[in-house]
N, C-alpha and C positions, 0 to 999 in steps of 0.2 A: 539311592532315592533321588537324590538331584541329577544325576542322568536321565532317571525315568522323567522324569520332569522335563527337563530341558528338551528329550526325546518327543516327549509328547506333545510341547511347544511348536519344536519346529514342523511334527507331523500338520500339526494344524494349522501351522502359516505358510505350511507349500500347499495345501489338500485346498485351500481356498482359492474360488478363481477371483483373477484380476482385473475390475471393469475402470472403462475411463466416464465420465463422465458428457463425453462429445465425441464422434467420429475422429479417426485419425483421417489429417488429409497430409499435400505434401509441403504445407509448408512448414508442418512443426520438423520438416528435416534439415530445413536449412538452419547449417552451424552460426550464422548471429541469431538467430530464433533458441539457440542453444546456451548462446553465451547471456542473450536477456534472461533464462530461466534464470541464472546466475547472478546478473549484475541486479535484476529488479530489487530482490530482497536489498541487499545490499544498498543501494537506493534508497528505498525508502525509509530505512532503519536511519542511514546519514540524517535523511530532511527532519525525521523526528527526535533526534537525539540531539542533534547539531544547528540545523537551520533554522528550527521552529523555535527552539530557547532562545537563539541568537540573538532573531528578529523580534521576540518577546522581549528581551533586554534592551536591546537598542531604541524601541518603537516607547519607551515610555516618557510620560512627557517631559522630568528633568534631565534626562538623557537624550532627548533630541534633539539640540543645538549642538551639543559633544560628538555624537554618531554621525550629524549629518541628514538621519532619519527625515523625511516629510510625509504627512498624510497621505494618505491614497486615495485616489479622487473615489469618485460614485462608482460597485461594479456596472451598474448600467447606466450610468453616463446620466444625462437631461432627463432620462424616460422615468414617469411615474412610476410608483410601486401597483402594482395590480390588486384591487379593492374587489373583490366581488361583491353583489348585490344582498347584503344581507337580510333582505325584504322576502326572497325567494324560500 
C-alpha cells in the first residue's frame, strides 16, 4: 500500500509541468547570479535574527552611552513630511 502511494506521488509530481514565473534570459546563468540565489536567504535570515535584535539592544536609551548607539538623524533630512490636502 505505501508503494502504491508513494508511486502514485511521484507519478503526479513528474506528470506536472514546470513554469517559471518570468522569461529566462542569460543572466540568471551567470554563476554569482547562482551563488546570490544562495547567499540572499542566508542574508537575510542573519540581519533578522542577529542585526535587528542587536541594534534593538544597543539602540535603547539606558544602553546608549554603554553601546555608543546615537540617534539617527531624519530619513529625509530638513524636508517636510508630505500633508495632502485633506479638503479634497
Amino acid at each position: 500500500m505505501r508503494r502504491a502511494i508513494c508511486a502514485a506521488v511521484l507519478v503526479l509530481a513528474l506528470s506536472s509541468t514546470a513554469r517559471a514565473h518570468d522569461a529566462y534570459d542569460d543572466t540568471q546563468g551567470n554563476p554569482l547570479r547562482w551563488a546570490a540565489y544562495v547567499l540572499h536567504p542566508v542574508g537575510w535570515t542573519l540581519e533578522w535574527l542577529v542585526a535587528r535584535p542587536l541594534h534593538f539592544l544597543v539602540s535603547q536609551p539606558a544602553l546608549e552611552p554603554l553601546s555608543g548607539h546615537g540617534p539617527h538623524e531624519p530619513a529625509f533630512g530638513a524636508y517636510p513630511a508630505y500633508l495632502p490636502d485633506r479638503d479634497r
